[in-house]
mmCIF file of the N, C-alpha and C atoms, coordinates in Angstrom:
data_MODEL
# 
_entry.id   MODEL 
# 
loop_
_atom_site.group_PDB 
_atom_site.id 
_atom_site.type_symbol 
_atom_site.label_atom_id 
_atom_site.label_alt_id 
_atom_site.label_comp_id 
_atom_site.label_asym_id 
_atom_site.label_entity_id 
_atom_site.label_seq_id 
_atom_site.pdbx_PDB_ins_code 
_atom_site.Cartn_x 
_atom_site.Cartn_y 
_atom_site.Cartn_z 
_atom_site.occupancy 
_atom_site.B_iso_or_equiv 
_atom_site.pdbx_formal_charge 
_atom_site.auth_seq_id 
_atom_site.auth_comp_id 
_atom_site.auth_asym_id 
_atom_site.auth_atom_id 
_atom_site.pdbx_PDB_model_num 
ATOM 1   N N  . UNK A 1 1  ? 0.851   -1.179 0.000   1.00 0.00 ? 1  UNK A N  1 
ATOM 2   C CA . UNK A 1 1  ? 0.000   0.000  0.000   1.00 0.00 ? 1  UNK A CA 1 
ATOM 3   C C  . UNK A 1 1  ? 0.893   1.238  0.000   1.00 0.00 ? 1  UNK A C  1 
ATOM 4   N N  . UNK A 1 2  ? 0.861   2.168  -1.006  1.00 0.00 ? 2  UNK A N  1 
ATOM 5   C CA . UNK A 1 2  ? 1.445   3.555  -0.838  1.00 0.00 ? 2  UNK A CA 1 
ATOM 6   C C  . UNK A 1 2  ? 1.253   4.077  0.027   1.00 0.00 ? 2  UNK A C  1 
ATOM 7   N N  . UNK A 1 3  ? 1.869   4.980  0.170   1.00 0.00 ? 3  UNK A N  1 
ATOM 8   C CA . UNK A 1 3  ? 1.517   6.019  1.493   1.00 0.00 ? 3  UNK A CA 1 
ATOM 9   C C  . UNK A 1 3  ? 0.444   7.156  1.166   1.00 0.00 ? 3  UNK A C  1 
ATOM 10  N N  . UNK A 1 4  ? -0.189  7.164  -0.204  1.00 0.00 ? 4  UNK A N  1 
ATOM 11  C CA . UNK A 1 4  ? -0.900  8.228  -0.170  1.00 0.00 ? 4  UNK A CA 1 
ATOM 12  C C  . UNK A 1 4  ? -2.378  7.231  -0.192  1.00 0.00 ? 4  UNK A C  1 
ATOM 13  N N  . UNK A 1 5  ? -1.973  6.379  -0.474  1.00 0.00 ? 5  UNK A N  1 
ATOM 14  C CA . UNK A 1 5  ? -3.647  5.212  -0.142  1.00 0.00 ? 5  UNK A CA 1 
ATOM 15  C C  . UNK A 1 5  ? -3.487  5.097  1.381   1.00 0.00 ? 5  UNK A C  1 
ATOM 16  N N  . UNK A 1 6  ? -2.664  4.856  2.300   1.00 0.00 ? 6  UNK A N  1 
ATOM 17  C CA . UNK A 1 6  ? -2.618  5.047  3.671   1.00 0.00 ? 6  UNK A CA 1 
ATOM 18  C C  . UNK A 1 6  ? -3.299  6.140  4.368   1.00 0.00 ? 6  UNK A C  1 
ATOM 19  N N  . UNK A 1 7  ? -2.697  7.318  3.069   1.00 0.00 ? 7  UNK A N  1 
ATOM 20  C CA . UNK A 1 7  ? -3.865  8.544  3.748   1.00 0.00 ? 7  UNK A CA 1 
ATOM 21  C C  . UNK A 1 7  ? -5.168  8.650  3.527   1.00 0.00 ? 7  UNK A C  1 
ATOM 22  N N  . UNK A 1 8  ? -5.723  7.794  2.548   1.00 0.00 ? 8  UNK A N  1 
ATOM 23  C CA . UNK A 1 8  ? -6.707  8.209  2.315   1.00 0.00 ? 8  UNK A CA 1 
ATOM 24  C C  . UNK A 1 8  ? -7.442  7.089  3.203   1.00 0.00 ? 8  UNK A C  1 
ATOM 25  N N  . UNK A 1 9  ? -6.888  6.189  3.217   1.00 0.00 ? 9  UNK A N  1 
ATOM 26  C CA . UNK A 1 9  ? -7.482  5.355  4.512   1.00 0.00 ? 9  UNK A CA 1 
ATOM 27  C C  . UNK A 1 9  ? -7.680  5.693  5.421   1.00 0.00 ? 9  UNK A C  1 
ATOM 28  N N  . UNK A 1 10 ? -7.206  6.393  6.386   1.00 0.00 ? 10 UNK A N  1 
ATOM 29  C CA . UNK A 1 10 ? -6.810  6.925  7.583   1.00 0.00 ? 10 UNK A CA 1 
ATOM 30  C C  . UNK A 1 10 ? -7.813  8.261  7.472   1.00 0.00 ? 10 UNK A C  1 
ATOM 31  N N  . UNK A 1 11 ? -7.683  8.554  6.299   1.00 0.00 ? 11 UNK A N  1 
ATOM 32  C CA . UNK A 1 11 ? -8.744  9.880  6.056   1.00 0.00 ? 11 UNK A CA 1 
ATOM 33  C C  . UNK A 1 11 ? -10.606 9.724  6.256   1.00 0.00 ? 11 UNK A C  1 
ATOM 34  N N  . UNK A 1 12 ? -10.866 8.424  5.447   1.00 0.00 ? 12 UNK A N  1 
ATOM 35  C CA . UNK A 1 12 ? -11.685 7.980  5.845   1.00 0.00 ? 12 UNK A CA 1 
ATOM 36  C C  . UNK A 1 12 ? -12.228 7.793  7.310   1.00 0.00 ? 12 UNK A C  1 
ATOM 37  N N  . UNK A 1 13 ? -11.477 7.215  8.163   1.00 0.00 ? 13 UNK A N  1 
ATOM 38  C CA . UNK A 1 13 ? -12.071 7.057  9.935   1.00 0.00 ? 13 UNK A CA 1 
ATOM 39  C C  . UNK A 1 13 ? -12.157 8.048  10.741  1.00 0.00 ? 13 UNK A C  1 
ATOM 40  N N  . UNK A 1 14 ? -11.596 9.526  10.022  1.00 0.00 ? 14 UNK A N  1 
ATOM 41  C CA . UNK A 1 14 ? -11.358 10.601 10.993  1.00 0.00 ? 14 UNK A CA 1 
ATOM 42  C C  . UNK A 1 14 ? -12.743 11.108 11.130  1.00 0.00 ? 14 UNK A C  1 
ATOM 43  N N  . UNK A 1 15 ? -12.917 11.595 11.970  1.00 0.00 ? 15 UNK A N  1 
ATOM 44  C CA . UNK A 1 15 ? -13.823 12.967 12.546  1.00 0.00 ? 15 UNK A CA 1 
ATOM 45  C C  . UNK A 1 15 ? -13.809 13.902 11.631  1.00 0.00 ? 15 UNK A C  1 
ATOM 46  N N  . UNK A 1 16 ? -14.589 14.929 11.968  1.00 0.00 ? 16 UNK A N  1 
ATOM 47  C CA . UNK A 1 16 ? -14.384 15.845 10.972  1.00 0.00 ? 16 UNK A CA 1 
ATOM 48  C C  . UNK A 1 16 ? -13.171 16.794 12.182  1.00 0.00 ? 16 UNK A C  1 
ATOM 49  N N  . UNK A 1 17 ? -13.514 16.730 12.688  1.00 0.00 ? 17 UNK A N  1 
ATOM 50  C CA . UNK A 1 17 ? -12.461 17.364 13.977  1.00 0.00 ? 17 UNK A CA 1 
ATOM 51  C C  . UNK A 1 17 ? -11.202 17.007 13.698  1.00 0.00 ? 17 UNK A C  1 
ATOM 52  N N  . UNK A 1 18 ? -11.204 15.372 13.169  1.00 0.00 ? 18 UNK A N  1 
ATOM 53  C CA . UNK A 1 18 ? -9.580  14.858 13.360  1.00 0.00 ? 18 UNK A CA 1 
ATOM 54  C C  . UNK A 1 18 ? -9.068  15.654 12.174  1.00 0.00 ? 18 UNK A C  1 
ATOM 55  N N  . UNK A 1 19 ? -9.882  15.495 10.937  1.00 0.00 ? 19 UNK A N  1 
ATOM 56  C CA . UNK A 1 19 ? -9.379  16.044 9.437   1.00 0.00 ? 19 UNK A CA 1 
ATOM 57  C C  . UNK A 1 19 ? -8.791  17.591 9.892   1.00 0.00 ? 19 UNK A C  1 
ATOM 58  N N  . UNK A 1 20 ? -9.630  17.937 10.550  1.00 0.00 ? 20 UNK A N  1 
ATOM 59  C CA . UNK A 1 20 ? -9.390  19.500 10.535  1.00 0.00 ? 20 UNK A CA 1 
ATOM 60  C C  . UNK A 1 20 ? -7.598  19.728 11.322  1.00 0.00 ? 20 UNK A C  1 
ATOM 61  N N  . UNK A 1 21 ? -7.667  18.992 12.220  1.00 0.00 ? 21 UNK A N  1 
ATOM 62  C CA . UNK A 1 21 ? -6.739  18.919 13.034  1.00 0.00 ? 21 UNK A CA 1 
ATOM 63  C C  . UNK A 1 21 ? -4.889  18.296 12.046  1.00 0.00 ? 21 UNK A C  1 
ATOM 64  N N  . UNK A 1 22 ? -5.737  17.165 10.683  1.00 0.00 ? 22 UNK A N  1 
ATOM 65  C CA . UNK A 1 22 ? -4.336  16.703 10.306  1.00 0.00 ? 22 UNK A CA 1 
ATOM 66  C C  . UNK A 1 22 ? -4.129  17.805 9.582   1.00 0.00 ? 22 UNK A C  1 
ATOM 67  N N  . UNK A 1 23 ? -5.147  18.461 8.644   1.00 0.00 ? 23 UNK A N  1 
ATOM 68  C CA . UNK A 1 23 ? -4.942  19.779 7.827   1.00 0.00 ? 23 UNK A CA 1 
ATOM 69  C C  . UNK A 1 23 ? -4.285  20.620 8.083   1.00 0.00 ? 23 UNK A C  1 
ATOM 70  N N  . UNK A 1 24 ? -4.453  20.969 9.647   1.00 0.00 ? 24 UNK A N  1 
ATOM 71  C CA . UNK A 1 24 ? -3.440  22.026 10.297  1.00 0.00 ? 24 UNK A CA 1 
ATOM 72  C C  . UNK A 1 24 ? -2.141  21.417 10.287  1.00 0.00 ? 24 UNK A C  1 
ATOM 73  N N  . UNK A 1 25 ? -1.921  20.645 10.811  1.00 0.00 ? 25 UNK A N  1 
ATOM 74  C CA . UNK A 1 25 ? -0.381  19.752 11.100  1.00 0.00 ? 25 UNK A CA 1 
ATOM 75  C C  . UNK A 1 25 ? 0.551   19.682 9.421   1.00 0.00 ? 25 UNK A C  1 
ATOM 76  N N  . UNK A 1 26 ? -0.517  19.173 8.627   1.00 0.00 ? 26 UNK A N  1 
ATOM 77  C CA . UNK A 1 26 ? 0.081   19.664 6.893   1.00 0.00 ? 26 UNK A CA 1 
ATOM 78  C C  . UNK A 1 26 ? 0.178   20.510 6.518   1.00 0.00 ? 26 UNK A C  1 
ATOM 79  N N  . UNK A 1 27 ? -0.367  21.824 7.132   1.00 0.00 ? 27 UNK A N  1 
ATOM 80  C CA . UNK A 1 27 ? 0.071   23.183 6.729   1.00 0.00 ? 27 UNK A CA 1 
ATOM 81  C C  . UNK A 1 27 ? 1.131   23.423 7.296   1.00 0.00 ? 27 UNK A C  1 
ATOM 82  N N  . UNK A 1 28 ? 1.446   23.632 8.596   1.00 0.00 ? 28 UNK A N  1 
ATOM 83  C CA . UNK A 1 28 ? 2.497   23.713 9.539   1.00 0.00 ? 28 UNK A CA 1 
ATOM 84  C C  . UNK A 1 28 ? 3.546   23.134 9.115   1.00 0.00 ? 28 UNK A C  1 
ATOM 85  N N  . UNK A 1 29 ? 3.758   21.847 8.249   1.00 0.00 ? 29 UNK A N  1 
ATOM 86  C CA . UNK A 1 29 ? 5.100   21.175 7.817   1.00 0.00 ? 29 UNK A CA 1 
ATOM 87  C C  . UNK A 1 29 ? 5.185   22.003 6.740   1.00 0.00 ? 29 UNK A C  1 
ATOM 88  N N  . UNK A 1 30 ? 4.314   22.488 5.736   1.00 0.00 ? 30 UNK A N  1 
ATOM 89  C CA . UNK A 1 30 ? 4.445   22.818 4.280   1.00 0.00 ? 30 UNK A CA 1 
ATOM 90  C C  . UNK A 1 30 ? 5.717   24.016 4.582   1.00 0.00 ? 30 UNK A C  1 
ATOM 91  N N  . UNK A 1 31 ? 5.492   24.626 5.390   1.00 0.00 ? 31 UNK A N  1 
ATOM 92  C CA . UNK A 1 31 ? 6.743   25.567 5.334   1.00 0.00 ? 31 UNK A CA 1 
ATOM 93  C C  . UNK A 1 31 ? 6.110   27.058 5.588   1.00 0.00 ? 31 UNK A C  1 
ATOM 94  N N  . UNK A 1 32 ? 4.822   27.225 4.711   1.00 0.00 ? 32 UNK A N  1 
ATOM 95  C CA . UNK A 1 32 ? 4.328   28.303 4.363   1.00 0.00 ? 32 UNK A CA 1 
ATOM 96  C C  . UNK A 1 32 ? 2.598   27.967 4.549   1.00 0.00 ? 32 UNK A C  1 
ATOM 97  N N  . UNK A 1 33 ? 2.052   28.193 5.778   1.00 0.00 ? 33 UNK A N  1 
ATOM 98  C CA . UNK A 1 33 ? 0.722   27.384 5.928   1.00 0.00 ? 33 UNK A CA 1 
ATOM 99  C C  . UNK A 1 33 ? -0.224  27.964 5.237   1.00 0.00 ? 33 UNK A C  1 
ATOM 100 N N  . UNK A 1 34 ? -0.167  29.476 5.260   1.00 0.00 ? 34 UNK A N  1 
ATOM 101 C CA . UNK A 1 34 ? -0.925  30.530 4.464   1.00 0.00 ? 34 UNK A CA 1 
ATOM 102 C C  . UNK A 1 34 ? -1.385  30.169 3.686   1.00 0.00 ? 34 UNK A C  1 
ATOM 103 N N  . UNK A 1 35 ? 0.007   29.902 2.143   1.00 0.00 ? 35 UNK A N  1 
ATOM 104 C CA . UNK A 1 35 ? 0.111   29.374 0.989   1.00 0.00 ? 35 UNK A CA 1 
ATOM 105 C C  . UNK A 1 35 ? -0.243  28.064 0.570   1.00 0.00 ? 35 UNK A C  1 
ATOM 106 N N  . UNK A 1 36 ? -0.080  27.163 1.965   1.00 0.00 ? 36 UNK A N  1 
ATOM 107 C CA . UNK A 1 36 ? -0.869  26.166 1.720   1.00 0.00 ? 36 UNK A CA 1 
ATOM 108 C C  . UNK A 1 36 ? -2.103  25.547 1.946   1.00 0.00 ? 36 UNK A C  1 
ATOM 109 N N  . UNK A 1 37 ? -2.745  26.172 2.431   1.00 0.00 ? 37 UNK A N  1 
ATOM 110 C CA . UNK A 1 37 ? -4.127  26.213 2.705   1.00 0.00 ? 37 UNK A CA 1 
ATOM 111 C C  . UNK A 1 37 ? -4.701  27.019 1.637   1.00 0.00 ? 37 UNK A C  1 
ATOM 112 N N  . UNK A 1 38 ? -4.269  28.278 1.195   1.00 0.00 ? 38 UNK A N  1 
ATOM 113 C CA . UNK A 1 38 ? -4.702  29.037 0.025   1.00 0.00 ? 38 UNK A CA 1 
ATOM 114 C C  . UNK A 1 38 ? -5.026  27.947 -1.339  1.00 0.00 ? 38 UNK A C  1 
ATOM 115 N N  . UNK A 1 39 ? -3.950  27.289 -1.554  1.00 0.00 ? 39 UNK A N  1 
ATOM 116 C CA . UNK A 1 39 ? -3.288  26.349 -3.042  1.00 0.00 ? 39 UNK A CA 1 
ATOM 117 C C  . UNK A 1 39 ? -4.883  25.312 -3.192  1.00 0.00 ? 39 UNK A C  1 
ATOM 118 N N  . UNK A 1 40 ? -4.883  25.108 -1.644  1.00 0.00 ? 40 UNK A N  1 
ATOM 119 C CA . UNK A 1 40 ? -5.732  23.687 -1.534  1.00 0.00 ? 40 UNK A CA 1 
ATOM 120 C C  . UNK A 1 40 ? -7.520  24.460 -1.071  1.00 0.00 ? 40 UNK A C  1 
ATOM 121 N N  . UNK A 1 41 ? -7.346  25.568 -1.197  1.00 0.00 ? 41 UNK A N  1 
ATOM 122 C CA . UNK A 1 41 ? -8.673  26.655 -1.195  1.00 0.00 ? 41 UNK A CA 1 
ATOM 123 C C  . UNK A 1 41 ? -9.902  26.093 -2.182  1.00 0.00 ? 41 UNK A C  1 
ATOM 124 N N  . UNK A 1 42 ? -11.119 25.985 -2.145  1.00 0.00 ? 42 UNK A N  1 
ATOM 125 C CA . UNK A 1 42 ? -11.924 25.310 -2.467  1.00 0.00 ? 42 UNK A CA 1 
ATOM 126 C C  . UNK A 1 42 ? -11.772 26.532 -4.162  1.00 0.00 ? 42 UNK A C  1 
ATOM 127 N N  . UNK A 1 43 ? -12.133 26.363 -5.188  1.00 0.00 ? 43 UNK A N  1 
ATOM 128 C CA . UNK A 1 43 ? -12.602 27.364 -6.146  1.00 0.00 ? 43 UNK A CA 1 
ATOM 129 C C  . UNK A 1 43 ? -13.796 28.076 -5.963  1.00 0.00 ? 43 UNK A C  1 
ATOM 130 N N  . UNK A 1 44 ? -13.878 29.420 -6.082  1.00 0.00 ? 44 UNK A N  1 
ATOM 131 C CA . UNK A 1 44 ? -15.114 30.353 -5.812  1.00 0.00 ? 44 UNK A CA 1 
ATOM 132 C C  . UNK A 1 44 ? -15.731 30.353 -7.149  1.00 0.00 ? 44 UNK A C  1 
ATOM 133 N N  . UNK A 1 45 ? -16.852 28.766 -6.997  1.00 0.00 ? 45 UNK A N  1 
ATOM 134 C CA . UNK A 1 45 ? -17.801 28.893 -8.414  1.00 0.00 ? 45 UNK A CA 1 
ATOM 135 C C  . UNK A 1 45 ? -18.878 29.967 -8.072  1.00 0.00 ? 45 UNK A C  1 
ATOM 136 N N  . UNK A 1 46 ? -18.875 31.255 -7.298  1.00 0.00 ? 46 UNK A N  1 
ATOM 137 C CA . UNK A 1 46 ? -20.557 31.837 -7.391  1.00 0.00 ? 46 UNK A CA 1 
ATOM 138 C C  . UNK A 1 46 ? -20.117 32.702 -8.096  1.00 0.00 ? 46 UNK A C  1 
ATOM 139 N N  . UNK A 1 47 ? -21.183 32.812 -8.828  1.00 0.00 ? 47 UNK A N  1 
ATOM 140 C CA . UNK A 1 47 ? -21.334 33.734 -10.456 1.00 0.00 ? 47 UNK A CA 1 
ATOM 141 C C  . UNK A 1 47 ? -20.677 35.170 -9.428  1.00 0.00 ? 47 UNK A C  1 
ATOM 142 N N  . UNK A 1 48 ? -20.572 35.944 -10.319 1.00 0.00 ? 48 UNK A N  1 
ATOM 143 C CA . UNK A 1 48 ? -19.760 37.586 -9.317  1.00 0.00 ? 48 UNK A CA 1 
ATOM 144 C C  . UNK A 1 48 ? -21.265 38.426 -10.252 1.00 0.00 ? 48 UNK A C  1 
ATOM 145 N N  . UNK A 1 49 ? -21.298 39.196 -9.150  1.00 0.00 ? 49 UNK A N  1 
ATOM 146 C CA . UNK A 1 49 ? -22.348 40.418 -9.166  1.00 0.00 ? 49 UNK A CA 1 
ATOM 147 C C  . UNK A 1 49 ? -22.113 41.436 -10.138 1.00 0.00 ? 49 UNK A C  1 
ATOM 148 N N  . UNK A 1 50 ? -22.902 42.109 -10.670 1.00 0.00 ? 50 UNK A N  1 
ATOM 149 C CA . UNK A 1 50 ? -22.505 43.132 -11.115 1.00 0.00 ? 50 UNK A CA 1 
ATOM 150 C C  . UNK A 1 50 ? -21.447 44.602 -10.277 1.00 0.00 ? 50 UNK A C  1 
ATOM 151 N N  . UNK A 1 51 ? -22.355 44.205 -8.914  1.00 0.00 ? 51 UNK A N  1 
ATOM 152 C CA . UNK A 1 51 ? -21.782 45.201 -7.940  1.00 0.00 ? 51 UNK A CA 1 
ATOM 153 C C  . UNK A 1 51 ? -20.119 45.191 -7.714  1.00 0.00 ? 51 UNK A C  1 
ATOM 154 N N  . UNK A 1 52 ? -20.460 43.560 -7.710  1.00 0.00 ? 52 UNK A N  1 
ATOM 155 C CA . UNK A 1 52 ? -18.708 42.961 -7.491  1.00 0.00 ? 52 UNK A CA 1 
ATOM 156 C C  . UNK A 1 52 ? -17.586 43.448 -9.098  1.00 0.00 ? 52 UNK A C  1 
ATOM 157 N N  . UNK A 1 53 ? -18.011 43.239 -9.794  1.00 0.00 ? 53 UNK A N  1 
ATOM 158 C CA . UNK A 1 53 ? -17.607 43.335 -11.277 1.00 0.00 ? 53 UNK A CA 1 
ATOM 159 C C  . UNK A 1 53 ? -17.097 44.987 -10.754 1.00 0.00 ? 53 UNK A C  1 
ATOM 160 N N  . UNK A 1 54 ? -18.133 46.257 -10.450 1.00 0.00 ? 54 UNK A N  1 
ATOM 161 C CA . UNK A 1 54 ? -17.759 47.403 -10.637 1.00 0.00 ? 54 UNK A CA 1 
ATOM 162 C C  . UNK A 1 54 ? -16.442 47.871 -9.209  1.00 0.00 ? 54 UNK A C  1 
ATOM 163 N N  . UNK A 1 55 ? -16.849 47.104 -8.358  1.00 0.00 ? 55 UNK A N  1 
ATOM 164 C CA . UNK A 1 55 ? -15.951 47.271 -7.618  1.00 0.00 ? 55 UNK A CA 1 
ATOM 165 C C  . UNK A 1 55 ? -14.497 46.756 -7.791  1.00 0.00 ? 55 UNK A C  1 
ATOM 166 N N  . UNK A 1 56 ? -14.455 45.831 -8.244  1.00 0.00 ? 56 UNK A N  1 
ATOM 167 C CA . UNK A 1 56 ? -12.892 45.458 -9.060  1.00 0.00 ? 56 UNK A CA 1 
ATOM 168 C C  . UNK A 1 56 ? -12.377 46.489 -9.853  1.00 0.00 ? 56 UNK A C  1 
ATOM 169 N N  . UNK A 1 57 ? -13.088 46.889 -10.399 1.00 0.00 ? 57 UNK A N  1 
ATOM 170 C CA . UNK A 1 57 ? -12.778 47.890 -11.719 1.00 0.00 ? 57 UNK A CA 1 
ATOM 171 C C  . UNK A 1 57 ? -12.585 48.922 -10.931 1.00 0.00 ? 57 UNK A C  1 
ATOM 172 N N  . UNK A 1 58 ? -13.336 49.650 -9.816  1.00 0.00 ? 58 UNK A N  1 
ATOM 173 C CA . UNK A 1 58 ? -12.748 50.911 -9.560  1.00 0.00 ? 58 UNK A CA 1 
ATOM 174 C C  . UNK A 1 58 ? -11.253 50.392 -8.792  1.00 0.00 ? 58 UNK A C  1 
ATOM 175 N N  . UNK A 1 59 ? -10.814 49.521 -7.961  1.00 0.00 ? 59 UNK A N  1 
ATOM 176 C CA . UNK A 1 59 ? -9.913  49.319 -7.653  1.00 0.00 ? 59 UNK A CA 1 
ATOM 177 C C  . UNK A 1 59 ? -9.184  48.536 -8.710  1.00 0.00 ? 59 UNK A C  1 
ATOM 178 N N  . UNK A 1 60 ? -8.931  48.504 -9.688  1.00 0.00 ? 60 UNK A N  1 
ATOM 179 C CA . UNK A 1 60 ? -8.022  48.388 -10.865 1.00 0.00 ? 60 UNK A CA 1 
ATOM 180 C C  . UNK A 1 60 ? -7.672  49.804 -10.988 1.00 0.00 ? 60 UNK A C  1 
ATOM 181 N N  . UNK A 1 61 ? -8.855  50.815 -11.370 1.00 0.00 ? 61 UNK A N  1 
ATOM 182 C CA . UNK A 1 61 ? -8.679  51.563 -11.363 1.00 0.00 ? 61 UNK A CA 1 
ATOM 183 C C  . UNK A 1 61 ? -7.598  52.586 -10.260 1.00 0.00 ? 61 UNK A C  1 
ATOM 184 N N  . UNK A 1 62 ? -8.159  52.418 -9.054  1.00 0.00 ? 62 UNK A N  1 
ATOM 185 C CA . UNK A 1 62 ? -7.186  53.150 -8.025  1.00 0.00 ? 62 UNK A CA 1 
ATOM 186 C C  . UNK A 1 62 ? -5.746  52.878 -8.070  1.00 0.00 ? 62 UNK A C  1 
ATOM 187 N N  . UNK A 1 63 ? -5.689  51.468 -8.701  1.00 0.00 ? 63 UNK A N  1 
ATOM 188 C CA . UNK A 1 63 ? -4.157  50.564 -8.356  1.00 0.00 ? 63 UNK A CA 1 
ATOM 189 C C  . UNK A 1 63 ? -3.411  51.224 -9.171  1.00 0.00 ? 63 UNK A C  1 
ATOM 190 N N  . UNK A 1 64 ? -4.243  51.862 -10.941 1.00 0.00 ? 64 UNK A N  1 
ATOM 191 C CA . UNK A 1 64 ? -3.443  52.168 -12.193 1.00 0.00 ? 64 UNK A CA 1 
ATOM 192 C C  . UNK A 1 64 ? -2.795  53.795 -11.282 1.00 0.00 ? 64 UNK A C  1 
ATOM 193 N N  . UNK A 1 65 ? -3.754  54.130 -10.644 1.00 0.00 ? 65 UNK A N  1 
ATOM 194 C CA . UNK A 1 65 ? -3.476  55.580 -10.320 1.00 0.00 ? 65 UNK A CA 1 
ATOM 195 C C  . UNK A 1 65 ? -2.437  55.717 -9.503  1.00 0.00 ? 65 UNK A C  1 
ATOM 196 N N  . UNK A 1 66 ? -1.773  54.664 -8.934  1.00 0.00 ? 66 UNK A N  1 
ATOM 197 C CA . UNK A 1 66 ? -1.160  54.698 -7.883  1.00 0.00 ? 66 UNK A CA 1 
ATOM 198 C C  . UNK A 1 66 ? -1.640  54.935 -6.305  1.00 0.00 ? 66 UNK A C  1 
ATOM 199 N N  . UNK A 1 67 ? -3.284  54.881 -6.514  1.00 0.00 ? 67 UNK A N  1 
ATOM 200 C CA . UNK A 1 67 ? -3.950  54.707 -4.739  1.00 0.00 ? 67 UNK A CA 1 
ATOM 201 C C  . UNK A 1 67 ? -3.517  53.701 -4.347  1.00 0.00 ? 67 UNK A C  1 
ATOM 202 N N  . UNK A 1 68 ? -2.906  53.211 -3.152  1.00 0.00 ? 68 UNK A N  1 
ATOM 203 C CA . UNK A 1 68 ? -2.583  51.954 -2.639  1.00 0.00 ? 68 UNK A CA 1 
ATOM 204 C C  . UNK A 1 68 ? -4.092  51.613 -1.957  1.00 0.00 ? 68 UNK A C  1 
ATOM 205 N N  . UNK A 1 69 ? -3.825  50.618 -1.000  1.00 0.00 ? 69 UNK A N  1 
ATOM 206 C CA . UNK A 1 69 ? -4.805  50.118 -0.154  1.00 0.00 ? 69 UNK A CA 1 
ATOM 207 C C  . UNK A 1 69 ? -5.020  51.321 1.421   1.00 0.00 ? 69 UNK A C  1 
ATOM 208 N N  . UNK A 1 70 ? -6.403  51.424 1.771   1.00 0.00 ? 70 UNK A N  1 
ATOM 209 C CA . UNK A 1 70 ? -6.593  51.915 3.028   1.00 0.00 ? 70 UNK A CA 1 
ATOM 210 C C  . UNK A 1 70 ? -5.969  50.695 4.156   1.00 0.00 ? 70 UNK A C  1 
ATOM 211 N N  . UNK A 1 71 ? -5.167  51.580 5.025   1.00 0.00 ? 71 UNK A N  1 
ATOM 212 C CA . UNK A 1 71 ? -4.813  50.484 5.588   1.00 0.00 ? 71 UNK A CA 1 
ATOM 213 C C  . UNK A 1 71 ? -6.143  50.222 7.389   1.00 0.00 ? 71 UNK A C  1 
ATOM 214 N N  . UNK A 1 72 ? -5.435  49.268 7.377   1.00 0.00 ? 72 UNK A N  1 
ATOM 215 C CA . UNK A 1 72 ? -6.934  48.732 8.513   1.00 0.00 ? 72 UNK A CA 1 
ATOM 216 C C  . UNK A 1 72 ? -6.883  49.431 9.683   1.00 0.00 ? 72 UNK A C  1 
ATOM 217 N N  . UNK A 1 73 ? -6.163  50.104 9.818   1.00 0.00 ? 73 UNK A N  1 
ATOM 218 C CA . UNK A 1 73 ? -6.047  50.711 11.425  1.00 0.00 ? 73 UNK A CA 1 
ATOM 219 C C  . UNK A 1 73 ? -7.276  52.272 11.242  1.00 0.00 ? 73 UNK A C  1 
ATOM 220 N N  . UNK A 1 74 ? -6.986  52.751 9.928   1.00 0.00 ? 74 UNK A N  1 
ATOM 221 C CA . UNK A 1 74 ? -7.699  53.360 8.984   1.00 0.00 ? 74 UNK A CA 1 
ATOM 222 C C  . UNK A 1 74 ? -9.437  53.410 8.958   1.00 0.00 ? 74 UNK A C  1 
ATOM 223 N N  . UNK A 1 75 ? -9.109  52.079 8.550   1.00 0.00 ? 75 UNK A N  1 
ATOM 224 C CA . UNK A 1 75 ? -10.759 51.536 8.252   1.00 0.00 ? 75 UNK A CA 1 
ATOM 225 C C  . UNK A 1 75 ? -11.691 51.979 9.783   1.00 0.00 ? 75 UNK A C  1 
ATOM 226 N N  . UNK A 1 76 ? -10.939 50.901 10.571  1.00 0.00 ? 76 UNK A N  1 
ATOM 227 C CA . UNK A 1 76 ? -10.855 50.969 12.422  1.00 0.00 ? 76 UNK A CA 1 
ATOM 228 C C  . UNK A 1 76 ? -11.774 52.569 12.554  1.00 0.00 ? 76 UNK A C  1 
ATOM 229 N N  . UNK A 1 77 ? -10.722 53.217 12.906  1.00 0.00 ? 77 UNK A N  1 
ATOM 230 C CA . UNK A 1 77 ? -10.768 54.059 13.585  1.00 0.00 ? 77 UNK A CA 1 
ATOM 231 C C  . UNK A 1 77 ? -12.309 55.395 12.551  1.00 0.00 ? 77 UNK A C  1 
ATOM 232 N N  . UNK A 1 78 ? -12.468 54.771 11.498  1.00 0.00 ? 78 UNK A N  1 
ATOM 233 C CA . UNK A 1 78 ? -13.563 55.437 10.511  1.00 0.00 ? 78 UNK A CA 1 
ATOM 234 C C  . UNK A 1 78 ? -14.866 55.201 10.925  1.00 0.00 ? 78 UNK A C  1 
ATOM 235 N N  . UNK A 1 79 ? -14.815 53.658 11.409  1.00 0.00 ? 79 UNK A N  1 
ATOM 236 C CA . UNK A 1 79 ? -16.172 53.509 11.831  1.00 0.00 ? 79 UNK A CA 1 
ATOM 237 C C  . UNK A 1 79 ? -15.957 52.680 13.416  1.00 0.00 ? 79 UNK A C  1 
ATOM 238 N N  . UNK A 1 80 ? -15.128 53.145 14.280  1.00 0.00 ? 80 UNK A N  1 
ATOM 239 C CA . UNK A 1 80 ? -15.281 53.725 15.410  1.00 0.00 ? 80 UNK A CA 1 
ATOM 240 C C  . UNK A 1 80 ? -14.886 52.325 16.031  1.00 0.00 ? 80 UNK A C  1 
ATOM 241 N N  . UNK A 1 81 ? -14.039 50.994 15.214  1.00 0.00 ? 81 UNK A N  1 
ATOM 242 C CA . UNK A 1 81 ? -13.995 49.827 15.592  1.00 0.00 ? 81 UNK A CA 1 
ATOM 243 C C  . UNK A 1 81 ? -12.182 50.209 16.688  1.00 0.00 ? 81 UNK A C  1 
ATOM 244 N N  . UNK A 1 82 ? -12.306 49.914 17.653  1.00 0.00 ? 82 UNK A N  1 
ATOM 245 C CA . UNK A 1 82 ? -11.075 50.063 18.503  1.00 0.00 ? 82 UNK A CA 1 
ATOM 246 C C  . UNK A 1 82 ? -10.737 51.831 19.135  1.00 0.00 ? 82 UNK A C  1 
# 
């Protein structure tokens, strides 16, 4: 038996708790857990909004202009969070 049929064996009897738990432990070895949890990120099939569509575009837009990002301490303190 390979070791990746081992996992999937082993994958099978877990909890959903246990899965969650080896997921973390495989991010943590990957080096870069961020990146690896991102890679293995489900695909975002919901159709995008029109709203969503225009909001990309003005921030394409801001990015061409050289607006960077508001930063969050920013955001915070705008609507009174902290």
């Amino acid at each position: 038996m390979t070791a990746k049929e081992r996992l999937h064996q082993a994958l099978n009897t877990m909890t959903e708790e246990e899965a969650g738990a080896a997921l973390h432990t495989l991010a943590k070895a990957s080096g870069d857990p961020v990146a690896w949890m991102l890679n293995r990120a489900p695909v975002d099939d919901e159709p995008e909004m029109d709203e969503e569509r225009r909001a990309v575009a003005e921030a394409r837009a801001d990015h061409e202009r050289g607006i960077g990002p508001v930063p969050l301490n920013n955001v915070n303190v705008e609507f009174g969070i902290r």
